[in-house]
N, CA, C and O atoms as CSV, one atom per row, in Angstrom:
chain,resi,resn,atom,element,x,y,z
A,1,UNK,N,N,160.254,-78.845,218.625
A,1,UNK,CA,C,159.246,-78.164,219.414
A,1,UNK,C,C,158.879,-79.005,220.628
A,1,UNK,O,O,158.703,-78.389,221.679
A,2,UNK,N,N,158.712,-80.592,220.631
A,2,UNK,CA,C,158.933,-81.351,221.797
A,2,UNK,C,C,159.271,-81.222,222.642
A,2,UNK,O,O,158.622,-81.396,223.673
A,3,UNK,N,N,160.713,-80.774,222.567
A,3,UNK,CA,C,161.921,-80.615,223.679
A,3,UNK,C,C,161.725,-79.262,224.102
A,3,UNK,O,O,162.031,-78.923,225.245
A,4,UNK,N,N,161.283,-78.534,223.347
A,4,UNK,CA,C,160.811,-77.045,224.476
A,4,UNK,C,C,160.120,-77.143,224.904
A,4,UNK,O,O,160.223,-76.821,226.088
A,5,UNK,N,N,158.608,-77.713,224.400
A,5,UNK,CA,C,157.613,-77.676,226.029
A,5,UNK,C,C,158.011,-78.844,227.079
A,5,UNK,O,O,157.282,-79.084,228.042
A,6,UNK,N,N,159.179,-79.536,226.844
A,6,UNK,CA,C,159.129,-80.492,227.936
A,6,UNK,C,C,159.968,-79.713,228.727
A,6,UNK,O,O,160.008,-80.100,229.895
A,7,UNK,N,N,160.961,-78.300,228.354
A,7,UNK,CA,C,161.312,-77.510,228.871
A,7,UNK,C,C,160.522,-76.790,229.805
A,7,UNK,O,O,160.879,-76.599,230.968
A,8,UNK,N,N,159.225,-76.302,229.212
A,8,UNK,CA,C,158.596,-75.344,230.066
A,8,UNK,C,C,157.623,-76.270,230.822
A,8,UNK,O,O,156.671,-75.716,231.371
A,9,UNK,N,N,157.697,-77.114,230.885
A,9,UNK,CA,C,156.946,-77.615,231.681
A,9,UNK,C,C,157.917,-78.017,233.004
A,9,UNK,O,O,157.535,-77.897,234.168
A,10,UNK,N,N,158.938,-78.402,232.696
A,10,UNK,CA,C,159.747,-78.029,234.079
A,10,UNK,C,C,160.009,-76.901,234.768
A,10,UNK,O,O,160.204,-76.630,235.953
A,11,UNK,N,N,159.956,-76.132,233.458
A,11,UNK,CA,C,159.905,-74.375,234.362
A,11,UNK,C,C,158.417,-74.296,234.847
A,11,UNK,O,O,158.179,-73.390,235.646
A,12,UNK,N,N,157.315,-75.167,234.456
A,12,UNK,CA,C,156.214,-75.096,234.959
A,12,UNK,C,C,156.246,-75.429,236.665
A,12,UNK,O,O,155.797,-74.749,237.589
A,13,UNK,N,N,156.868,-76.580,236.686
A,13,UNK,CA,C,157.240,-77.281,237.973
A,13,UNK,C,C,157.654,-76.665,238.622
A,13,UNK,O,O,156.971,-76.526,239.636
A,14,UNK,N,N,158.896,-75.909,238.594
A,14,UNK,CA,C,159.410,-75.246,239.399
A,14,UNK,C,C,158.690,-73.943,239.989
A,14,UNK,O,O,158.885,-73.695,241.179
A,15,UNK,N,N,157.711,-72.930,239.091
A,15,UNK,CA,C,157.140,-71.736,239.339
A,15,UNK,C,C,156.238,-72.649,240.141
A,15,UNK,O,O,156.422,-72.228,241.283
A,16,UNK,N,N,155.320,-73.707,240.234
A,16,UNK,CA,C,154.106,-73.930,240.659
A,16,UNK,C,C,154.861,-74.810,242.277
A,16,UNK,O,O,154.167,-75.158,243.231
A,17,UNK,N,N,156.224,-74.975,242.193
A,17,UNK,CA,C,156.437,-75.389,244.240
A,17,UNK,C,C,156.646,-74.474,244.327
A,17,UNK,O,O,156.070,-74.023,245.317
A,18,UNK,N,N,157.359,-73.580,243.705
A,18,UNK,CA,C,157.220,-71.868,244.503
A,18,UNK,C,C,156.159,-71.111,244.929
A,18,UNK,O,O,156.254,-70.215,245.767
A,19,UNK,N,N,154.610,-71.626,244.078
A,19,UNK,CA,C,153.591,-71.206,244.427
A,19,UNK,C,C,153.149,-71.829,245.812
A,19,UNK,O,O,152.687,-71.226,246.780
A,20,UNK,N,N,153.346,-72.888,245.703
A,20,UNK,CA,C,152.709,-74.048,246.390
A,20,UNK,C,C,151.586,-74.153,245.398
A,20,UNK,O,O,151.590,-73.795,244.220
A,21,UNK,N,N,150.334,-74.879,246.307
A,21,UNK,CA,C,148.956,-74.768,245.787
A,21,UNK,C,C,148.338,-73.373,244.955
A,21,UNK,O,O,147.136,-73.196,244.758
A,22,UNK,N,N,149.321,-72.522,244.561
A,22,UNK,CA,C,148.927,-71.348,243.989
A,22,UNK,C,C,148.082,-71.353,242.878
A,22,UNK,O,O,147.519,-72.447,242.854
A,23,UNK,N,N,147.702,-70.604,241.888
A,23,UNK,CA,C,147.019,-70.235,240.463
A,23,UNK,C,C,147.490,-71.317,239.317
A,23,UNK,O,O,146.813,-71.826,238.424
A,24,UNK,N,N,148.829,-71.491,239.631
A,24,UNK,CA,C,149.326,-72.214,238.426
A,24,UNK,C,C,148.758,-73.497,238.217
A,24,UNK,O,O,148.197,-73.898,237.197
A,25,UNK,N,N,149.075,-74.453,239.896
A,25,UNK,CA,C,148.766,-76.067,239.681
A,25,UNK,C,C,148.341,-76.144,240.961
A,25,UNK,O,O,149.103,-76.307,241.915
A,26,UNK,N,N,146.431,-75.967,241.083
A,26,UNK,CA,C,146.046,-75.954,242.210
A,26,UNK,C,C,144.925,-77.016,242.199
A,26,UNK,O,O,144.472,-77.337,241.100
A,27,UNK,N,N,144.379,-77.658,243.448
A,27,UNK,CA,C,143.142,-78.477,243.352
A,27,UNK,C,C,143.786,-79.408,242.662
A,27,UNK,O,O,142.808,-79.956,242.151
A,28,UNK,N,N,144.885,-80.110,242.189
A,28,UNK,CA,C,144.746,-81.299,241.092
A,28,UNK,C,C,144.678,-80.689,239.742
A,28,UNK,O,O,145.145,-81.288,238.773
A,29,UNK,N,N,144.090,-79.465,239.629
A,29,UNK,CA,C,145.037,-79.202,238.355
A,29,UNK,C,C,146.084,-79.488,237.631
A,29,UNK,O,O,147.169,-79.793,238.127
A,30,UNK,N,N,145.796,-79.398,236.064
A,30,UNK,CA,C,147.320,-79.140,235.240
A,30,UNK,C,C,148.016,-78.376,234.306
A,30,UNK,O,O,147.454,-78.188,233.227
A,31,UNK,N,N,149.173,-77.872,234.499
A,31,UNK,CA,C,149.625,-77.057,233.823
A,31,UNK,C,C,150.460,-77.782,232.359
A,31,UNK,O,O,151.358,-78.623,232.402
A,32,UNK,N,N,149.961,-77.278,231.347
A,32,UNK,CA,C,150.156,-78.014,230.279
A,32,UNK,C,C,150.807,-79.511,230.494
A,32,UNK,O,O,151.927,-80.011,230.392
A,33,UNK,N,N,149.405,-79.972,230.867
A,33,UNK,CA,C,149.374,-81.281,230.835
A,33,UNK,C,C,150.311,-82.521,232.380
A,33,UNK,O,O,150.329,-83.706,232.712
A,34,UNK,N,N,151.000,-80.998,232.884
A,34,UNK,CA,C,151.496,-81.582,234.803
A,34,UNK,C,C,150.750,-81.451,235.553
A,34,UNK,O,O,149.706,-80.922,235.170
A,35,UNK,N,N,150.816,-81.695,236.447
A,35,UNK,CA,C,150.630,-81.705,238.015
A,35,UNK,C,C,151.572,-81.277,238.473
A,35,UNK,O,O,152.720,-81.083,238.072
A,36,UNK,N,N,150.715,-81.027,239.933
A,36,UNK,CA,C,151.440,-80.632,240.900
A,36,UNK,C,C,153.127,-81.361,241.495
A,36,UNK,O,O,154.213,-80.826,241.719
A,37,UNK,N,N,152.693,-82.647,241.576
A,37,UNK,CA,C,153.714,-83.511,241.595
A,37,UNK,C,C,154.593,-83.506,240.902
A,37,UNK,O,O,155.721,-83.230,241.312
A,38,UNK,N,N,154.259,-83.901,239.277
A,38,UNK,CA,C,155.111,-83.791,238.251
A,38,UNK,C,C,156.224,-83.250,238.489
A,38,UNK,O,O,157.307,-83.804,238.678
A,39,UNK,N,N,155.782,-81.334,238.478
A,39,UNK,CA,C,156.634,-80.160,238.918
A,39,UNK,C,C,157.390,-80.472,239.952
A,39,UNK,O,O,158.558,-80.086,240.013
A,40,UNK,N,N,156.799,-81.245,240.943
A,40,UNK,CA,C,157.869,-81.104,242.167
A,40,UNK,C,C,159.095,-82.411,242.308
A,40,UNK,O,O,159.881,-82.691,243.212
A,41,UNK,N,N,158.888,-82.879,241.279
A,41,UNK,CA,C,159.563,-84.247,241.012
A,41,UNK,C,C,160.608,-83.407,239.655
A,41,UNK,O,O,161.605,-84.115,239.517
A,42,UNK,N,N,160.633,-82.927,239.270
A,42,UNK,CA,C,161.837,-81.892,238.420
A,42,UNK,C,C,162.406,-80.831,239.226
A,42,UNK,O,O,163.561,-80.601,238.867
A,43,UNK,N,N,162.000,-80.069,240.227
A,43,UNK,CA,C,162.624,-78.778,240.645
A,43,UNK,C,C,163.826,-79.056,241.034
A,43,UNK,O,O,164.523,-78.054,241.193
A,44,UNK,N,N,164.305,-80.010,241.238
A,44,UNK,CA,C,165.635,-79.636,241.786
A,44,UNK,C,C,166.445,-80.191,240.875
A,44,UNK,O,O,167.570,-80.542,241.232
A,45,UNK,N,N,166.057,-80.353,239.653
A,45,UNK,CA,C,166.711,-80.105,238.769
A,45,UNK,C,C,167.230,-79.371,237.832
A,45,UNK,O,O,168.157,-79.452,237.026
A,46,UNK,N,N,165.980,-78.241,238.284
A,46,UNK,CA,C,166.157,-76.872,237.617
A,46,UNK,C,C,166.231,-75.433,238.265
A,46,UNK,O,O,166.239,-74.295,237.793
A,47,UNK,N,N,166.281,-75.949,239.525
A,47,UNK,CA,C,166.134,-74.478,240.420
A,47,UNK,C,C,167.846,-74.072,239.746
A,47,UNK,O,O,168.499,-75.068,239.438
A,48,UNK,N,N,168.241,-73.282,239.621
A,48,UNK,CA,C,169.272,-71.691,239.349
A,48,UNK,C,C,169.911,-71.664,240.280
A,48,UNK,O,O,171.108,-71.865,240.077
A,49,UNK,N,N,169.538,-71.449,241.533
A,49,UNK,CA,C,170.600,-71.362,242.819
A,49,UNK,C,C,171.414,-72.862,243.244
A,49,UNK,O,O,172.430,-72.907,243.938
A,50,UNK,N,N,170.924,-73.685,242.836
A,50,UNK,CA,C,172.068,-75.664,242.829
A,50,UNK,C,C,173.231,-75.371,241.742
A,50,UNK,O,O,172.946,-75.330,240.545
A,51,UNK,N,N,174.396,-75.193,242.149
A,51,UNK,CA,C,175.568,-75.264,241.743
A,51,UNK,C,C,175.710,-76.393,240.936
A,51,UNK,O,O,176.346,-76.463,239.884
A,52,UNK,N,N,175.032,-77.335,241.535
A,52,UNK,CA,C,175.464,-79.433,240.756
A,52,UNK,C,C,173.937,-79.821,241.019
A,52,UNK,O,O,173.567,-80.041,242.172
A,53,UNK,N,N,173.149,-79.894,240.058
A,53,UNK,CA,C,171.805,-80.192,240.022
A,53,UNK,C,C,171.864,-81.573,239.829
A,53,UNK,O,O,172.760,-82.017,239.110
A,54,UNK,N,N,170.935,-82.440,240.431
A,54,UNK,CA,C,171.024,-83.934,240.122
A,54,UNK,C,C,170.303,-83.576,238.615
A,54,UNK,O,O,169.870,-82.547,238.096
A,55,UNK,N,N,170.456,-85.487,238.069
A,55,UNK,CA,C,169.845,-85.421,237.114
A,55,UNK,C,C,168.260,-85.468,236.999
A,55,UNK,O,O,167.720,-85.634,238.093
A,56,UNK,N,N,167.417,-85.361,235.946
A,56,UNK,CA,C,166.150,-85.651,236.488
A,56,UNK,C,C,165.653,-86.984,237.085
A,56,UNK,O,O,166.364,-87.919,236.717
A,57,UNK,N,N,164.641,-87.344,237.898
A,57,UNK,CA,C,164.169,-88.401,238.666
A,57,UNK,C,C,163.374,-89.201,237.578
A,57,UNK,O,O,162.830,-88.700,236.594
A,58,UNK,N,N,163.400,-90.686,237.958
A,58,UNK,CA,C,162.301,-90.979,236.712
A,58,UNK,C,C,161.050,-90.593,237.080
A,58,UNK,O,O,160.219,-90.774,236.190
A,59,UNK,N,N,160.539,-90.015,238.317
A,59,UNK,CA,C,159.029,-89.395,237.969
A,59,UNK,C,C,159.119,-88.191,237.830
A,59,UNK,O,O,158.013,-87.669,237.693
A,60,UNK,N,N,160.009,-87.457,237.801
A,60,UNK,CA,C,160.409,-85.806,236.507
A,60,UNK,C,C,160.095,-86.784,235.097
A,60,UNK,O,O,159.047,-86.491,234.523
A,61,UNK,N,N,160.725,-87.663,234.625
A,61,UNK,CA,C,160.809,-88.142,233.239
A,61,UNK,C,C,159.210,-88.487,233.140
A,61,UNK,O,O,158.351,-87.844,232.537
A,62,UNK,N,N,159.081,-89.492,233.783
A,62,UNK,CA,C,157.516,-90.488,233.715
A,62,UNK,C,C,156.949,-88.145,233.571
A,62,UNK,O,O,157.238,-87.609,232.501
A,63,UNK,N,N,156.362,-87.380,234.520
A,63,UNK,CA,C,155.959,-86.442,233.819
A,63,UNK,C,C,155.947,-85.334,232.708
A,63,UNK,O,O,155.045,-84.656,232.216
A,64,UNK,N,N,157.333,-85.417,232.502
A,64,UNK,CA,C,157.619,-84.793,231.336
A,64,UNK,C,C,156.870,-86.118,229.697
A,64,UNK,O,O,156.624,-85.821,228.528
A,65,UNK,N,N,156.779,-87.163,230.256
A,65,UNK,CA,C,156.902,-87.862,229.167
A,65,UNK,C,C,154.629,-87.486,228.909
A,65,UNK,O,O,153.997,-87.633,227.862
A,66,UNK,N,N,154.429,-87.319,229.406
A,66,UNK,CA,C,153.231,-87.031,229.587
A,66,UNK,C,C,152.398,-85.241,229.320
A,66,UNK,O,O,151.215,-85.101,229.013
A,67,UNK,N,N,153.064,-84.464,229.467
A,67,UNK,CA,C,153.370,-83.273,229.145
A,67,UNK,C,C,153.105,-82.684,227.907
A,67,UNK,O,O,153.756,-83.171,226.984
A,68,UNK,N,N,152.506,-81.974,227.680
A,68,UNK,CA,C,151.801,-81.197,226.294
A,68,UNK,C,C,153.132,-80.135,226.731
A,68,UNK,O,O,153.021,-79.239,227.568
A,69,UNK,N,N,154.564,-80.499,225.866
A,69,UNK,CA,C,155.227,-79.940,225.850
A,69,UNK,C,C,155.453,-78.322,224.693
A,69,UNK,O,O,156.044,-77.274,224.954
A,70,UNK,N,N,154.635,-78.779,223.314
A,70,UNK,CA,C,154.019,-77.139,223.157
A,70,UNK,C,C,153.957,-76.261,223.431
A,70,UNK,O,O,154.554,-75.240,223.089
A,71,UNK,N,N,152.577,-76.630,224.709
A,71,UNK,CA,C,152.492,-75.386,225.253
A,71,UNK,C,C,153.004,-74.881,226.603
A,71,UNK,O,O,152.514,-74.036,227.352
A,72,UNK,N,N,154.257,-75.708,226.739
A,72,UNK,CA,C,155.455,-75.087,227.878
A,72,UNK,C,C,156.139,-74.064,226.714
A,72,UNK,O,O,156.725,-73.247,227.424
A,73,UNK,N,N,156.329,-73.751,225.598
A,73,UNK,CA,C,157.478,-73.199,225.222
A,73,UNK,C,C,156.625,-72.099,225.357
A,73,UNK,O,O,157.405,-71.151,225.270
A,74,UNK,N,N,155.218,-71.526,225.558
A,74,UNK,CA,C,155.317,-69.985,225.211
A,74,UNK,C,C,155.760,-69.532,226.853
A,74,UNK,O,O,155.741,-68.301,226.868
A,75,UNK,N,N,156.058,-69.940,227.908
A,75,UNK,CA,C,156.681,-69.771,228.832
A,75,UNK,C,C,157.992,-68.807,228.980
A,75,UNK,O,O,158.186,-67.869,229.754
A,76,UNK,N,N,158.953,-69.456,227.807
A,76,UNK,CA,C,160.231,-69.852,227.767
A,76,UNK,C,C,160.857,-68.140,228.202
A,76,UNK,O,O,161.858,-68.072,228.915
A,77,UNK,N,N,160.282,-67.044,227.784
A,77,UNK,CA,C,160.499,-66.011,228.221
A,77,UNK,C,C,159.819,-65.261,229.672
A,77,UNK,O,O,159.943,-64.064,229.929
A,78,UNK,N,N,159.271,-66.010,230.313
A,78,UNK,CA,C,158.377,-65.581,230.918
A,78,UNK,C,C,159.140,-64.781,231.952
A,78,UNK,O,O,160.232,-65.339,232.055
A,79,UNK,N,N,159.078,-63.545,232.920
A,79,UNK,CA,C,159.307,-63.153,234.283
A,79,UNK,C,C,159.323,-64.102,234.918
A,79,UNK,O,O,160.442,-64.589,235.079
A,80,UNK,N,N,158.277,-64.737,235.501
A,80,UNK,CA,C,158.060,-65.910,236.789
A,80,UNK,C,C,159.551,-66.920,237.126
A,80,UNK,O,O,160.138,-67.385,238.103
A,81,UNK,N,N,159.705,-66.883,235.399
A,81,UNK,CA,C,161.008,-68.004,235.447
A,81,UNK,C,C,162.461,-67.797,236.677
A,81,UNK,O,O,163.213,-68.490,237.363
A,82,UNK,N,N,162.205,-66.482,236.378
A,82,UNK,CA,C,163.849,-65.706,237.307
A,82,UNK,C,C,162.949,-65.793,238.392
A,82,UNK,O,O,163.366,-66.467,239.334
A,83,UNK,N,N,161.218,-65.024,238.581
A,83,UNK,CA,C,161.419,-64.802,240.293
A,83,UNK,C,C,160.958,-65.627,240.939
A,83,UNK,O,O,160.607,-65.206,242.042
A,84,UNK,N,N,160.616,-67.624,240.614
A,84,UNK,CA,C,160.895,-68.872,240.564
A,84,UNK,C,C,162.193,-69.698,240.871
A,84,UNK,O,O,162.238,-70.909,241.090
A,85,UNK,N,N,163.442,-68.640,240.840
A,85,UNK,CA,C,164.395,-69.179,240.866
A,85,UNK,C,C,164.870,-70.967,239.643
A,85,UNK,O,O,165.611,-71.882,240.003
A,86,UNK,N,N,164.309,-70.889,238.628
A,86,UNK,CA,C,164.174,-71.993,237.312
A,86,UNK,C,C,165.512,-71.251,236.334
A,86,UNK,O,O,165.424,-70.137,235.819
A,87,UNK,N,N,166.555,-72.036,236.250
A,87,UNK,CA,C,167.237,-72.130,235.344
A,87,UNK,C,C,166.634,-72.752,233.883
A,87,UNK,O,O,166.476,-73.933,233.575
A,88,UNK,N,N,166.366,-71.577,233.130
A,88,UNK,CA,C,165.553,-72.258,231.816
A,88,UNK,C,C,166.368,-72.946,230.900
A,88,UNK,O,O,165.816,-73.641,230.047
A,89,UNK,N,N,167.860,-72.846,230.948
A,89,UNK,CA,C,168.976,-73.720,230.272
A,89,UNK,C,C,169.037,-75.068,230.875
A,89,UNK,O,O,169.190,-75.953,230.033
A,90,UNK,N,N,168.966,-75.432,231.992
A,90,UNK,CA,C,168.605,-76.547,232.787
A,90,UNK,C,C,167.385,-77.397,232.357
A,90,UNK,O,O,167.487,-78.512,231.846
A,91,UNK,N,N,166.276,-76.789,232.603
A,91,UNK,CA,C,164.852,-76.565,232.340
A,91,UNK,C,C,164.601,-77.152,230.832
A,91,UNK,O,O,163.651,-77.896,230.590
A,92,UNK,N,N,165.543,-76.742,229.850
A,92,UNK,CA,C,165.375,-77.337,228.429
A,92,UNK,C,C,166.016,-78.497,227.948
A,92,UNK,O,O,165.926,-79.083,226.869
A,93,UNK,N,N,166.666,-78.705,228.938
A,93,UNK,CA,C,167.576,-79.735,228.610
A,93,UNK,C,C,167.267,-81.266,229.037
A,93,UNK,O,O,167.763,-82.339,228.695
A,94,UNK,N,N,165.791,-80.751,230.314
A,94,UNK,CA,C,165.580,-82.085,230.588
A,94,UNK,C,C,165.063,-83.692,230.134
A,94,UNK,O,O,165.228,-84.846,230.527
A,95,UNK,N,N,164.252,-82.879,228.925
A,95,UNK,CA,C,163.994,-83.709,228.026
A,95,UNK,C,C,164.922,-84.605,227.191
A,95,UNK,O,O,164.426,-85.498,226.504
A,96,UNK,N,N,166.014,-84.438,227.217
A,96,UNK,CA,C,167.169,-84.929,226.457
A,96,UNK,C,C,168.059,-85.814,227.651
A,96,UNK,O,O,168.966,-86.624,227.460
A,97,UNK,N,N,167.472,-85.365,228.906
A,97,UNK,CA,C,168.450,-85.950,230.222
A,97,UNK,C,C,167.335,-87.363,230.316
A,97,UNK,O,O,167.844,-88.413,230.709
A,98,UNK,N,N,165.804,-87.368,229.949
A,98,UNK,CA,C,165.380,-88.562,229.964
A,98,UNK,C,C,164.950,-88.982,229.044
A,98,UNK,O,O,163.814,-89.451,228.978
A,99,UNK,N,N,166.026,-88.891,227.796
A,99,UNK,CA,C,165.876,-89.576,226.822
A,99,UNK,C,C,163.965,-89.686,226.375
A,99,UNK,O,O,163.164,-90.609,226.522
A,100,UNK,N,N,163.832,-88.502,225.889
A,100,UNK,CA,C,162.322,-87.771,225.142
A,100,UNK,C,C,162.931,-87.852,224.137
A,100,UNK,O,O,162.612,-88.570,223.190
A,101,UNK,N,N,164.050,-87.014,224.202
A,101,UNK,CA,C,163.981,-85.967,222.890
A,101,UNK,C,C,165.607,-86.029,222.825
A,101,UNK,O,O,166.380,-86.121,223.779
A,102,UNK,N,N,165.988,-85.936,221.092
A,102,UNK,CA,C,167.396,-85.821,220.964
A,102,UNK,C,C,168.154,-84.374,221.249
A,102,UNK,O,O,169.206,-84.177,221.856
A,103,UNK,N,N,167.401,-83.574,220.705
A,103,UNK,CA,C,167.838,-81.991,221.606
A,103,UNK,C,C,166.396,-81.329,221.547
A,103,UNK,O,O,165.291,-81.732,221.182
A,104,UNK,N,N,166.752,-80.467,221.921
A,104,UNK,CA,C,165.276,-79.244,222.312
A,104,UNK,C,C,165.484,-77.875,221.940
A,104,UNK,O,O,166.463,-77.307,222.424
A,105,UNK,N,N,164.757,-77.277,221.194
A,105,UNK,CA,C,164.573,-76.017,220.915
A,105,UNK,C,C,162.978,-75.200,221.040
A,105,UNK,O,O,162.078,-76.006,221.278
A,106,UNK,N,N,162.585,-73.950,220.932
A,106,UNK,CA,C,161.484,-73.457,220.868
A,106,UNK,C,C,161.266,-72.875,219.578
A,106,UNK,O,O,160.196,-72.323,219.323
């Protein structure tokens, strides 16, 4: 269960630079347990349209490692994800790319 909210919390990242300062991660807000930053320090690891995504950054990791990953997984189906452009297969995997988690499921 780890490794999925550290999933949706990158899909968090990614919906909330698409927002910008939007609803999701605004004022310094956090979305299960990110920031604004956090998110923007993973997206290009999970945006859908990158053919060859780098791996995650260590401040994607340093925020995922921080992350009430939980409650990223009720995400995991969400709409936003596609019109976010967030590869959620990407997105779940990152936790395992910085050595969190041995695999990830929801």
């Amino acid at each position: 269960m780890e490794g999925y909210a550290k999933l949706m919390i990158v899909t968090m990242v990614v919906a909330g630079l698409a927002l910008g300062s939007g609803p999701m991660v605004a004022n310094g807000q956090k979305v299960c347990g990110m920031n604004k930053e956090g998110f923007k320090a993973c997206q290009p690891s999970v945006t859908a349209g990158n053919a060859s995504p780098p791996p995650p950054s260590a401040a994607c990791c340093m925020a995922l490692n921080e992350a009430d990953l939980t409650c990223l997984c009720f995400f995991k189906n969400s709409k936003w994800m596609n019109d976010y452009g967030i590869d959620f297969n990407r997105a779940k995997d990152l936790p395992v790319q910085c050595n969190l988690a041995k695999s990830f499921n929801c």
